[in-house]
N, C-alpha and C positions, 0 to 999 in steps of 0.2 A: 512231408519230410519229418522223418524225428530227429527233435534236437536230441532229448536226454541222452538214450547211447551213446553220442556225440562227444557228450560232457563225461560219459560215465568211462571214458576211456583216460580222462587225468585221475591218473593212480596218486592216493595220499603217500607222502614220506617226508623224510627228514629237509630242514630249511638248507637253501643251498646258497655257500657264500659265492658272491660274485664279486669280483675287485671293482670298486668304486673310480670311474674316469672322471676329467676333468669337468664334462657335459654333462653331471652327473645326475639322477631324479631326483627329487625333493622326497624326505621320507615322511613318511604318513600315511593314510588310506587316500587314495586314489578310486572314485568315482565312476563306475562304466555302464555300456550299453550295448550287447551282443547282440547283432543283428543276423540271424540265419534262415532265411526262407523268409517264410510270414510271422517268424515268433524275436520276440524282444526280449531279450536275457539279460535283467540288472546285474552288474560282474562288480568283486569290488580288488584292489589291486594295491596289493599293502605292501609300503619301502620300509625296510626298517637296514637302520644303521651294526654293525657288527660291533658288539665291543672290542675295544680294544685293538682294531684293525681297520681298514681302510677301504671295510668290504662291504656289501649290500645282502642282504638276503630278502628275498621276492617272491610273493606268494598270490595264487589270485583264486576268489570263490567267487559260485553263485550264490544265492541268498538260499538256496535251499540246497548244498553239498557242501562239502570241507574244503579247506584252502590247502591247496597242495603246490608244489613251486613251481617256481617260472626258471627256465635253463637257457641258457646258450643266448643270455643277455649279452646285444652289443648297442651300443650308446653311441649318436653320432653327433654332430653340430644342430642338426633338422630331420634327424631319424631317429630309432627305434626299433630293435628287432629283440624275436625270442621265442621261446618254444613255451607253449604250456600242454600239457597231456598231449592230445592227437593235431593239438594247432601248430602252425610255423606262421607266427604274425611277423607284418611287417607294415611300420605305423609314421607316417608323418606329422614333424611338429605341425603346431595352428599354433602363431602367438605361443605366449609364455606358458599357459598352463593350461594344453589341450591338444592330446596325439586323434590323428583316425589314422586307419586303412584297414590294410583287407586279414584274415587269418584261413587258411587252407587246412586242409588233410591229407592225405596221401592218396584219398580215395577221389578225391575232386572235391567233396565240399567246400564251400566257398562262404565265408561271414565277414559282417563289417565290423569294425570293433572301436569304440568312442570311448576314450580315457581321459577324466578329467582332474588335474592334480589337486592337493588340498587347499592349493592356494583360489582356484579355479571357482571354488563358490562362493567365496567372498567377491571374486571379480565379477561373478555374473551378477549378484544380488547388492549389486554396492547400495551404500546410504545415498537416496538419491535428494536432492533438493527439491525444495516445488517449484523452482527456476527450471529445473530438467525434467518435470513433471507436468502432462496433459490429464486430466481427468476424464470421464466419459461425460460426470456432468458440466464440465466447465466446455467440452466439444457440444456439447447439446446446445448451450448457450450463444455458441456463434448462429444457431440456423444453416450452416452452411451446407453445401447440397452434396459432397465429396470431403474425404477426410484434407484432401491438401489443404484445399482453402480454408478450411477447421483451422489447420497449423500455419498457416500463413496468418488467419486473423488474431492468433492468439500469439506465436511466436517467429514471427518472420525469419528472424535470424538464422534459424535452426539450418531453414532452407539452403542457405546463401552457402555457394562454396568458399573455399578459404583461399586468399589471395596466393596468385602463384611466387616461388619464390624470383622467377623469370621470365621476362616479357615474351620468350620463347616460347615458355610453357602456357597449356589450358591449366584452368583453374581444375584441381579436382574436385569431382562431385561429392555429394555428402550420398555413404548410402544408406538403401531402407532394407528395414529388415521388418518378415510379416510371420507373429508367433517365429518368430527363433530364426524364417528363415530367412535367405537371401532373396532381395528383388529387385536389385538393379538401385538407379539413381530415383526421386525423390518424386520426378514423375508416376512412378506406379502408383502414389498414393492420388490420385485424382481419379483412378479406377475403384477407390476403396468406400463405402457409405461412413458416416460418419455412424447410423446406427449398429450397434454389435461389438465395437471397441471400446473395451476396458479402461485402456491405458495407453499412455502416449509417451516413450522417456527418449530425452536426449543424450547420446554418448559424445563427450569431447575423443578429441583423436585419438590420444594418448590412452581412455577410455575404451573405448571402441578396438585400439591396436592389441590388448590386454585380454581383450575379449576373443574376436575373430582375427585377430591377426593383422598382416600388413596389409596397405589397401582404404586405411580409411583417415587420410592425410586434411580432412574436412570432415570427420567425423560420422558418425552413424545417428538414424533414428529407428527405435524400435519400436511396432507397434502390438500391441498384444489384445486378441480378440474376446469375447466373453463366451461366445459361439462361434461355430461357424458359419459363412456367409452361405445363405438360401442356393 
């Protein structure tokens, strides 16, 4: 599939005001990742404020085309929608500072689109402490045969879910996350070798909910590899 024609049908022109809602974007460049077919298109997605008005003007490029605008902006509680050139996105929130979903054409094309706002990279790369910090060489140091038991000799706690606020309820899990993605509860990490991992960071809840959203009421661990596993 060709992406470029694709791209080459957002026509440049003039910034278009759109009236500013309640749910409103955060203005600044905005962060993305166009996914269509097999190719990956860094997109960048710029909110800027109108003087003097109450409005937004929206504009999104690729790293190698001009920024041309985004139309027929609608703003929801937990959505996102709008036109850019030949696309009709429509994008759901993640947490505080991060839309996905899908963008169309008329013709059937179909792409994924990952928007992540200004505030969104300082939440992914916070100051982390060496309290929330596994090294590869302080994992080497346990000997242990599996990354869990790696993170259980060094920080037990991580594991432990967080007490329910009700005798009713299960406790929830703390989850893992492997390179970036999702893996379930904390078990998957007994599948993992303790050799080939970088890094090892703890997310508090609050942390974690900032990041990926709701769902992580015990927190998240992320594990990040230096390779891939053989």
């Amino acid at each position: 599939m060709k992406v470029v024609p694709i791209l080459a049908l957002c026509v440049v022109a003039s910034l278009v005001a759109i009236p500013a809602r309640a749910q409103s974007l955060a203005p600044g460049n905005w962060s993305g990742t166009l996914r269509v077919g097999g190719s990956r298109i860094a997109v960048e997605y710029v909110v800027q404020s109108v003087e003097g008005s109450d409005s937004l003007a929206v504009t999104m490029k690729t790293a190698s085309g001009p920024a041309t605008p985004v139309t027929d902006l609608k703003i929801g509680e937990r959505d996102l929608a709008f036109r850019w050139g030949a696309f009709s996105c429509s994008l759901d929130k993640k947490g505080g500072n991060k839309y996905e979903g899908n963008c169309t054409t008329a013709d059937g094309t179909a792409g994924q689109l990952t928007l992540n706002s200004p505030q969104a990279a300082r939440v992914a790369t916070p100051a982390r402490s060496g309290h929330n910090v596994i090294t590869a060489e302080e994992l080497a140091g346990t000997n242990a045969s599996n990354l869990y038991d790696a993170i259980r000799k060094l920080h037990s706690e991580w594991l432990l879910p967080r007490t329910p606020t009700s005798v009713m309820q299960a406790p929830p899990p703390v989850q893992a996350y492997l390179n970036g993605q999702p893996m379930g509860g904390v078990d998957f990490f007994r599948s993992i070798p303790v050799a080939g991992v970088a890094i090892v960071e703890f997310f508090s809840a609050s942390d974690a909910t900032q990041r990926w959203g709701t769902g992580h009421a015990s927190g998240a661990i992320l594990v990040t590899q230096s390779a891939p596993p053989p």
